[in-house]
N, C-alpha and C positions, 0 to 999 in steps of 0.2 A: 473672711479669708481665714484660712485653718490656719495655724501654726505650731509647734512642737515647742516644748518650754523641758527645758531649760536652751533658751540661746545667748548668745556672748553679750554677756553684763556690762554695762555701762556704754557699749557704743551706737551711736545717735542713730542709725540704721536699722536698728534690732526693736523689739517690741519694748525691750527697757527701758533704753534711749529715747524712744518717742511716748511712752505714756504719759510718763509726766507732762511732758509739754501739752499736750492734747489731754490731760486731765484740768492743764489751764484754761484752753477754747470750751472747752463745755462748761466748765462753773462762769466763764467771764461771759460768755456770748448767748451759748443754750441755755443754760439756765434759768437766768430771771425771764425767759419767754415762757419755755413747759412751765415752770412751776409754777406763774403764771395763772390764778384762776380768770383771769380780767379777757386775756389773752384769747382773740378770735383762731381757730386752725382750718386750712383746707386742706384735703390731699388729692393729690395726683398719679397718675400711672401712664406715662407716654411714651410707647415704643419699649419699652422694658425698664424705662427711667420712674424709680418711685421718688416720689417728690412732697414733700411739705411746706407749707405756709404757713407761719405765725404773725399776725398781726397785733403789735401792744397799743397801737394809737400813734407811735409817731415811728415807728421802724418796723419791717415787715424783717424776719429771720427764715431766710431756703436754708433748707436739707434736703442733700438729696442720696443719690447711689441709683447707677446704672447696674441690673438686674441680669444683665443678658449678655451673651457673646458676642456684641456688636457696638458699630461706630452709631449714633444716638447724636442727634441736632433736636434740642428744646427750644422753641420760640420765647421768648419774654410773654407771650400772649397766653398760653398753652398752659401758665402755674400762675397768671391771676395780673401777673406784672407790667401789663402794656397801660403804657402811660404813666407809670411810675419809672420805668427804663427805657430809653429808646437807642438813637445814636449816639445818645450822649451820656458815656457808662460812668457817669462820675458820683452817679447815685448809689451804684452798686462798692462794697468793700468786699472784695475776699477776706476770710477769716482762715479757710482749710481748704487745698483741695489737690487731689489726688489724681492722674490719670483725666484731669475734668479740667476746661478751662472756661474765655466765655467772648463773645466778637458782639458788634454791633446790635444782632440780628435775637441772639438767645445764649442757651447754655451748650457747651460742646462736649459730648462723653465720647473717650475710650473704653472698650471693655472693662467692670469692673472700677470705674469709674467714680470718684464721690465728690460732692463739692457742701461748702458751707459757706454762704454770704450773706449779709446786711444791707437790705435793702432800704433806703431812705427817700421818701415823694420830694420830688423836687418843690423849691419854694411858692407858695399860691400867691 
């Protein structure tokens, strides 16, 4: 999303406001995945939803971002995750997300859409 800079400094609505915080999610959650040489990746493209998968061995990390001008339903199936999430979303942590939420079933986009969560296989 474009934006004009200079906008009103310091409050938590504005691109100011929120980098820092979101410069915290990427060092604490993305990073030790990409940077990661160990680290398996798949990617996806569904319905205009671009979507990644990182696998370290004990926690899978979604990125994603809805691409397109539309309302966007990802299965859990569709980015790698059936049977690591099902009904029972308690594998899944949101980290970030934007316009994006998630039900039973899969991932849910609005327009414009982004999410970032930590996925964890349930216990074997």
């Amino acid at each position: 999303m474009s934006f004009q800079y200079p906008t009103v400094t310091g409050n938590e609505t504005t691109i100011e406001g929120t980098a820092v915080a979101f410069t915290r999610v990427i060092a604490e959650y993305v990073q030790p995945f990409i940077a990661n040489p160990k680290v398996t990746l798949a990617t996806y493209n569904i319905d205009g939803v671009d979507a990644s998968v990182w696998w370290n061995g004990t926690a899978y990390l979604f990125l994603s971002a809805n691409l397109y001008n539309s309302i966007v339903h990802v299965p859990w199936a569709s980015v790698g995750l059936q049977g690591i999430i099902s009904n029972d979303t308690s594998q899944l942590r949101r980290i970030f997300s934007v316009t994006q939420n998630t039900n039973v079933t899969g991932f849910n986009y609005r327009p414009g859409g982004v999410g970032i969560y930590i996925a964890t296989p349930p216990p074997q």
